[in-house]
C-alpha positions in Angstrom: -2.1 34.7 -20.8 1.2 33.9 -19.1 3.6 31.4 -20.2 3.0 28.8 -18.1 -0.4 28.8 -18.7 0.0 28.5 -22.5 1.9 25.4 -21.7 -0.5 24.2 -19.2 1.9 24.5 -16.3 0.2 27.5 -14.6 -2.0 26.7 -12.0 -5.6 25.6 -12.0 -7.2 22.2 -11.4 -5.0 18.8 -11.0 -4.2 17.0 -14.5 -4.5 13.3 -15.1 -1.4 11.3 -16.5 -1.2 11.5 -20.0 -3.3 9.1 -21.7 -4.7 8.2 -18.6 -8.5 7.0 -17.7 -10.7 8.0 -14.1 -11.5 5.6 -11.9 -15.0 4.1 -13.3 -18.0 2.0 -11.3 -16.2 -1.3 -12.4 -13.0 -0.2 -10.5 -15.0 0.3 -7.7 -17.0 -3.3 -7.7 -13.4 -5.2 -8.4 -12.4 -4.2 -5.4 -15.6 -4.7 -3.7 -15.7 -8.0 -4.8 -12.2 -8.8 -3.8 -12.8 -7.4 -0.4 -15.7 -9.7 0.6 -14.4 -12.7 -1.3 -11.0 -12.8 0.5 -9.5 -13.4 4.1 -7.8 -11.2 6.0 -7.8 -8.1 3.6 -5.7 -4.9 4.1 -6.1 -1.8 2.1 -2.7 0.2 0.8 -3.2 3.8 -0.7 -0.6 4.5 -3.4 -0.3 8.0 -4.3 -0.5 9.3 -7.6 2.3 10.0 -9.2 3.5 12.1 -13.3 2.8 8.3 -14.9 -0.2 7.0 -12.8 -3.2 7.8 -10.9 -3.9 7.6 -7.2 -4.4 3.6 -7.2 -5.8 1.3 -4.1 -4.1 -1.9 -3.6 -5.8 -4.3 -1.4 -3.8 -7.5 -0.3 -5.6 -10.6 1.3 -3.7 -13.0 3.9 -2.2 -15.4 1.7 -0.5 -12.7 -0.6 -2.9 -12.5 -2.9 -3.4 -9.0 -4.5 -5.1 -6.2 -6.8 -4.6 -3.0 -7.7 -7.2 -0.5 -9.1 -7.7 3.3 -9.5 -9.3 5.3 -7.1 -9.9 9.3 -7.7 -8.4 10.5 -4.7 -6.8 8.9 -1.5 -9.5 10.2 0.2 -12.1 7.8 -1.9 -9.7 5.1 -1.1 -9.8 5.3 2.7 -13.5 6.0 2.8 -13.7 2.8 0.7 -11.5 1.1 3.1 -13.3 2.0 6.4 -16.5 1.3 4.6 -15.9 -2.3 3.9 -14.2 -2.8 7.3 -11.0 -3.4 6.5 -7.2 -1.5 7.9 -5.8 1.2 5.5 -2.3 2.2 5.0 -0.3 4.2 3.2 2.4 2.6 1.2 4.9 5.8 1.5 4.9 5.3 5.6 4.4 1.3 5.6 6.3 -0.4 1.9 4.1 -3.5 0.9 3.7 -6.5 2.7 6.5 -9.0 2.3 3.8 -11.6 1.6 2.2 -10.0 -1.6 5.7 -9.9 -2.9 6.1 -13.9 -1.5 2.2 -14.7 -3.5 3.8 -12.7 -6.8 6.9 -15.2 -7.0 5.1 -18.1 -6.5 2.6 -17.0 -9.3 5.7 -16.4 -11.5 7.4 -19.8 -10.4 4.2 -21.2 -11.4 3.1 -19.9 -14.5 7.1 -20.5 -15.8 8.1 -17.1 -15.8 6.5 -13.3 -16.1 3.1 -13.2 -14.2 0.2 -11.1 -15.5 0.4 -9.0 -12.5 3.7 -6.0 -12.8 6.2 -6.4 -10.3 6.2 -4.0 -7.0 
């Protein structure tokens, strides 16, 4: 066995983040139900990255947001063309100047940090 392979460098199948969970079936229905109970939704795909997984981030009209993981972009634009909606991905487009307008208003409103991590 070679070195890198001793200290699970070599290559083989993709790793998880450390201390990281998959997506699960409740992922999946959160954003199902966000999709059909919001206006104007558009789908971002965020790739994974050493820390995080590959995550879908769907943003309604008014700003309003949420982010879950997804196993793979591919899941996340199948998901996206399945419920109907437009899919991006957020290394070619950023994120919409009105989810980042919805997350300061939360902030302003709840009198400081939100509960939702800043993009």
């Amino acid at each position: 066995m070679g070195l890198l392979k001793r200290l699970g460098l070599g290559r083989g199948p993709a790793r998880r983040p450390s201390g990281d969970r998959p997506a699960t079936g409740q992922d999946s229905a959160h954003l199902a139900e966000f999709a059909a109970s919001r206006v104007g939704v558009e789908a971002y795909v965020e790739p994974a990255t050493n820390v995080t997984p590959t995550t879908l981030l769907l943003v309604a009209t008014d700003g309003e947001w949420t982010r879950r993981r997804v196993p793979d972009p591919a899941t996340a634009r199948d998901f996206a063309r399945r419920t109907g909606i437009p899919v991006y991905d957020v290394n070619l487009t950023g994120y919409p100047q009105r989810m980042r307008e919805w997350t300061a208003r939360k902030r302003r409103e709840e009198g400081g940090t939100g509960s939702q991590p800043a993009v």
